[in-house]
N, C-alpha and C positions, 0 to 999 in steps of 0.2 A: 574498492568496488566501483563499478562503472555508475556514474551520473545519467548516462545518455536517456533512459524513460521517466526520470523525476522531472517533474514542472520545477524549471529552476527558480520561477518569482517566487510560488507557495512552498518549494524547498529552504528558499531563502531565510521565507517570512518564519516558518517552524525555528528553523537553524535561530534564529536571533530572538522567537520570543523567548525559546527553551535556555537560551545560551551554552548552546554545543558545542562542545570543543573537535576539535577535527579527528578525535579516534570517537567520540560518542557518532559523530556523523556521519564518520566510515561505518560503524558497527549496523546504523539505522539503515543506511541506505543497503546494506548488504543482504541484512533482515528481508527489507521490502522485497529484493530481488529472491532469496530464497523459498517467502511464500508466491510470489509469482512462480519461480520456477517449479515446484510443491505442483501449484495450481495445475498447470504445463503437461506436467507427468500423470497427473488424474484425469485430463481432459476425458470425452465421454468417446467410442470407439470413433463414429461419423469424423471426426477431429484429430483422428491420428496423422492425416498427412502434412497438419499445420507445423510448423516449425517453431522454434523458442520464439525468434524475434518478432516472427508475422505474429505471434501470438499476446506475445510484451505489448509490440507496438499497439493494439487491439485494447487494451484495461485501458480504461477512462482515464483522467488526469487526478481523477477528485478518488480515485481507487488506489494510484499510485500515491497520494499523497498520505491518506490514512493510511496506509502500510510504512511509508517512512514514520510520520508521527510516532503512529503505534509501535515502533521500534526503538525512536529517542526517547518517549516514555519510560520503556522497559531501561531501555539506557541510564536513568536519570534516578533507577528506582521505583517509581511511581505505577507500580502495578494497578492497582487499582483505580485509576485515571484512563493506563489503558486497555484495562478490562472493561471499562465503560464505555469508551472509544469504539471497539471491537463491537459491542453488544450494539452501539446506537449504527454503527455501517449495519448492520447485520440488518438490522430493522429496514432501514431504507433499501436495502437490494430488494428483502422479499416484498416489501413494499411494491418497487418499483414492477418485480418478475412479477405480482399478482393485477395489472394496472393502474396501480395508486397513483403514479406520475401525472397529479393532478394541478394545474397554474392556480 
């Protein structure tokens, strides 16, 4: 699976805290791409004319990286780590969608 939308320093830094071996890190980063691509096909109708990549290229950095995470997690076994993982993004988007993006 293609690299090309993972932050490769914070892809890194995951890869060596988790100590991923190169099929756990295939499996994660393909993850991430498949709930983007997931995302992609739900988009909302106004959004139909977008394309996959305009659309990839478009998720935040810090979006792309919890979805790799959350994928070497499940890799690793460790559901429940990233069941928590999941739940704490989750907070911060609706967070952020309601104005909470507060300094």
């Amino acid at each position: 699976m293609s690299f090309k939308h993972l932050p490769l320093l914070g892809t890194a830094e995951i890869i060596a805290t988790l100590n991923l071996s190169n099929a756990q890190t295939q499996s994660a980063a393909s993850l991430a791409h498949a709930v983007a691509r997931r995302a992609w096909s739900r988009r909302p109708g106004h959004k139909h004319g977008q394309g996959y990549e305009e659309f990839a290229a478009a998720i935040p950095a810090c979006s792309w990286l919890t979805m790799f995470e959350v994928g070497a997690l499940l890799q690793l076994g460790r559901r429940c780590e990233a069941d928590n993982l999941m739940a704490a993004a989750r907070l911060v988007h609706q967070s952020r969608a309601h104005g909470g993006a507060r300094r």
